[in-house]
C-alpha positions in Angstrom: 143.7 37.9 148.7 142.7 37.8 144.9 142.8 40.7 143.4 139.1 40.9 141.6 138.0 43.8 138.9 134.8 45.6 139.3 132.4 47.1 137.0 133.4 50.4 134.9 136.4 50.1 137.3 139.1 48.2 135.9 141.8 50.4 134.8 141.5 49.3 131.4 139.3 51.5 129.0 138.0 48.3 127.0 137.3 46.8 129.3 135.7 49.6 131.5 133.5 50.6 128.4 131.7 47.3 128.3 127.9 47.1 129.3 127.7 45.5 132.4 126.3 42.3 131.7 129.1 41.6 128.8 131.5 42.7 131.3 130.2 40.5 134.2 129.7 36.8 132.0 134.0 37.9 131.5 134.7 38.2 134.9 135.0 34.5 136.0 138.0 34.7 133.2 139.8 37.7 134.7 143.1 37.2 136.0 145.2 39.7 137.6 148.7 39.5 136.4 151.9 41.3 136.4 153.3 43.8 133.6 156.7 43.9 134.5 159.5 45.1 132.2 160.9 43.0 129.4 158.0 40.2 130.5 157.3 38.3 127.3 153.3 38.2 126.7 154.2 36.3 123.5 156.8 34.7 121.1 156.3 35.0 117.5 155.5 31.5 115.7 154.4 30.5 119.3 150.8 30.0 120.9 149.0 33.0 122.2 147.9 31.8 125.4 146.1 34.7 126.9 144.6 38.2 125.9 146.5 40.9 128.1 144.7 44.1 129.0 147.0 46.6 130.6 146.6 49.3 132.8 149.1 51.2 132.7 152.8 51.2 131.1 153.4 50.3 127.7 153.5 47.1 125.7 155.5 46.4 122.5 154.4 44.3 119.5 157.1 44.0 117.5 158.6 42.1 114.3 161.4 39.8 114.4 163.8 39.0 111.5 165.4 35.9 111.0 168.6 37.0 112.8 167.1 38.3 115.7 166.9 42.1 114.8 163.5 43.4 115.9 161.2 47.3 115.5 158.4 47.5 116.6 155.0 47.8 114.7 152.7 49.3 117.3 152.1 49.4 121.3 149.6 49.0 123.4 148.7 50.7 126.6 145.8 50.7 129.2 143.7 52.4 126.2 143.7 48.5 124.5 144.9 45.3 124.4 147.9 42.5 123.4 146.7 39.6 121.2 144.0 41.2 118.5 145.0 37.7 116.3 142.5 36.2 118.5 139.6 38.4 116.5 140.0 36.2 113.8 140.4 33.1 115.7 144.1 32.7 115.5 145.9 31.5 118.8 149.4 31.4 116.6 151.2 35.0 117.4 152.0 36.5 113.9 154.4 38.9 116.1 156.6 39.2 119.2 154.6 41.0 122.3 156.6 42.2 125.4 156.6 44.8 127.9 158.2 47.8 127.1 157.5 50.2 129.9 156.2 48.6 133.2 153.3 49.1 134.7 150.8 48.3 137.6 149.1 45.1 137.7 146.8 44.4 134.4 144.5 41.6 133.4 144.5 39.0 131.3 141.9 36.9 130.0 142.6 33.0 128.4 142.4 33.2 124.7 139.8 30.0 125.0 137.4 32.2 126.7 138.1 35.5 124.0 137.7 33.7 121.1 134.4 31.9 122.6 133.0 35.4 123.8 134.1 37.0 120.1 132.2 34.3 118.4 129.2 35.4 120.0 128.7 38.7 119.1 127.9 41.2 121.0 129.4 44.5 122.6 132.4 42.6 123.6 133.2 41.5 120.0 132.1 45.3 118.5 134.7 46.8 120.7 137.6 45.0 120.0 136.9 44.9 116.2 137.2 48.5 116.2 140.1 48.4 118.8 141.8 46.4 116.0 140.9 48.6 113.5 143.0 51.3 115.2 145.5 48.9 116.4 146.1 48.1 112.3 145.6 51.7 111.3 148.6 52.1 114.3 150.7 49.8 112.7 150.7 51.3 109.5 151.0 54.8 110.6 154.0 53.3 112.1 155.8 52.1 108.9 154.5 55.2 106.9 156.4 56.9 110.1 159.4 55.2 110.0 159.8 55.5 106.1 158.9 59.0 106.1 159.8 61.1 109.3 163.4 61.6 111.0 164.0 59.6 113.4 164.2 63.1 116.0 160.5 63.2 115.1 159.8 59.6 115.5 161.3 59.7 118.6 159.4 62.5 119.7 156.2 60.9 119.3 157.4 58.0 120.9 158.1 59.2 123.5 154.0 61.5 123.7 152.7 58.5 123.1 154.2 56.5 126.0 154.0 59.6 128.3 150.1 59.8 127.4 150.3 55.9 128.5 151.9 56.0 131.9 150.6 59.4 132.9 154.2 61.0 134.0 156.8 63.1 132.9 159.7 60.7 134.1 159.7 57.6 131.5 162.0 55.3 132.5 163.6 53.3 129.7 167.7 52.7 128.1 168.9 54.5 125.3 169.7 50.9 123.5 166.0 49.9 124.2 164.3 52.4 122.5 167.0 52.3 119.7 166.1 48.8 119.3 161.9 50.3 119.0 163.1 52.9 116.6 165.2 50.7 114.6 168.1 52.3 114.8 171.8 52.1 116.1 172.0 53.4 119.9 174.6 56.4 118.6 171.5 57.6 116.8 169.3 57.6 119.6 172.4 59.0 122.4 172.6 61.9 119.5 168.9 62.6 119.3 168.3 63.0 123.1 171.2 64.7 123.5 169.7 67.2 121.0 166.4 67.4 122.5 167.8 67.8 125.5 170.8 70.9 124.6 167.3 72.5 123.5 165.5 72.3 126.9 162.4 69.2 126.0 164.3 66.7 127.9 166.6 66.0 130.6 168.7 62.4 130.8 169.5 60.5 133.7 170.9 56.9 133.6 168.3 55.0 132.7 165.5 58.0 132.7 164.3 60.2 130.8 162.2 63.3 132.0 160.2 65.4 129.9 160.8 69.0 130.2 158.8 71.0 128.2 155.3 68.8 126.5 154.1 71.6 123.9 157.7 71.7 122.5 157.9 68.2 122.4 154.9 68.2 120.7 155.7 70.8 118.3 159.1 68.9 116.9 157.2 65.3 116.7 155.6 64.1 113.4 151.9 64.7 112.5 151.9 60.6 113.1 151.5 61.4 117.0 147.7 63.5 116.4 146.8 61.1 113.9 146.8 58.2 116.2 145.1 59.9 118.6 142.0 60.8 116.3 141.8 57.6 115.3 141.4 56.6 118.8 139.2 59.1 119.3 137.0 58.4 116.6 136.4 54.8 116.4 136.2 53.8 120.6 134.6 57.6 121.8 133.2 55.5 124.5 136.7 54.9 125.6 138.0 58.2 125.3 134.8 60.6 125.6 136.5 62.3 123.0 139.5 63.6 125.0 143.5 62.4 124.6 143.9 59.6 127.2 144.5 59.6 130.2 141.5 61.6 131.8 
């Protein structure tokens, strides 16, 4: 049986905040598709064949040097969407996009059919301008973050942000992966939790890590975590009704 989105009922706050018509002339598009972990959405240098629209988990976008080393730039959960190049009518991914935390089934739309609907106007193309707005404003928080803040506090709000994302305390993930999204060596990281949790915020199990105590986590992450909230908040309040996501 397909599995079919309805109206203002997609899982996806982009796409539930569309007026119905704009969201109904997309449907015949909407694919449901799998967001499974370490599933490449995109290569960089390569074509982006589809815009994803998760919803739930947490996906990656990250850069890639020229001998493979990789951080990531920003991340993108069921509050947005993978593939924003396609606003200005690229299909050629500037960035490497992957799956980071997996989550349910998402959607995906082919970047033909974006790109056609953008070029018309409309609610569809308002909403994703500003969702690229705050994707961009993301991504520089993010190096402003990483050239500013410890990596404790980095790591902190890294690990709010994908909590906010997948709605639990239990975020399952490997020390080396998130050193690789911090951009640092896994020691680093295997020091950091093991400080975080010696004070109580976390506790570790292979693979797992369970978030003990929010408002303290809170409290020893950077100012970068609130910032990208109120970005949120302030340029899609039709997504977020003003509140943190999720509802």
């Amino acid at each position: 049986m397909l599995n079919i989105p309805s109206f203002g009922k997609t899982g996806n706050k982009l796409l539930d905040a569309l007026p119905e018509g704009d969201f109904e002339r997309l449907l015949p598009h909407v694919e449901s598709t799998r967001m499974e972990f370490k599933q490449v959405f995109h290569k960089q240098g390569q074509q982006i064949t589809h815009a994803y629209f998760p919803t739930g988990g947490v996906g990656s976008v990250t850069k890639v040097m020229s001998d493979g080393a990789m951080i990531e730039v920003a991340t993108a959960g069921f509050e947005g969407m993978i593939g924003i190049d396609l606003l200005l009518g690229e299909t050629t991914a500037f960035n490497e996009a992957m799956m980071q935390v997996p989550g349910p089934d998402g959607w995906r739309i082919p970047a033909a059919h974006v790109v056609s609907e953008l070029h018309r106007g409309g609610a569809f193309w308002d909403l994703i301008r500003r969702y690229t707005v705050v994707f961009l404003a993301n991504a520089q928080q993010s190096v402003a973050c990483n050239g500013l803040h410890n990596v404790e506090e980095r790591c902190c709000r890294w690990l709010l942000t994908t909590q906010d994302r997948i709605g639990s305390d239990l975020v399952r993930l490997t020390q080396e992966f998130l050193a690789v999204m911090l951009g640092v060596r896994r020691p680093t990281v295997t020091i950091v939790l093991g400080t975080l949790e010696k004070a109580g915020l976390l506790e570790l199990h292979r693979g797992e890590v369970h978030i003990m105590d929010r408002a303290r986590l809170e409290a020893a992450s950077c100012e970068c975590y609130r910032t990208t909230i109120q970005d949120y908040e302030i340029l899609l309040p039709e997504c977020t009704g003003k509140r943190r996501f999720p509802d």
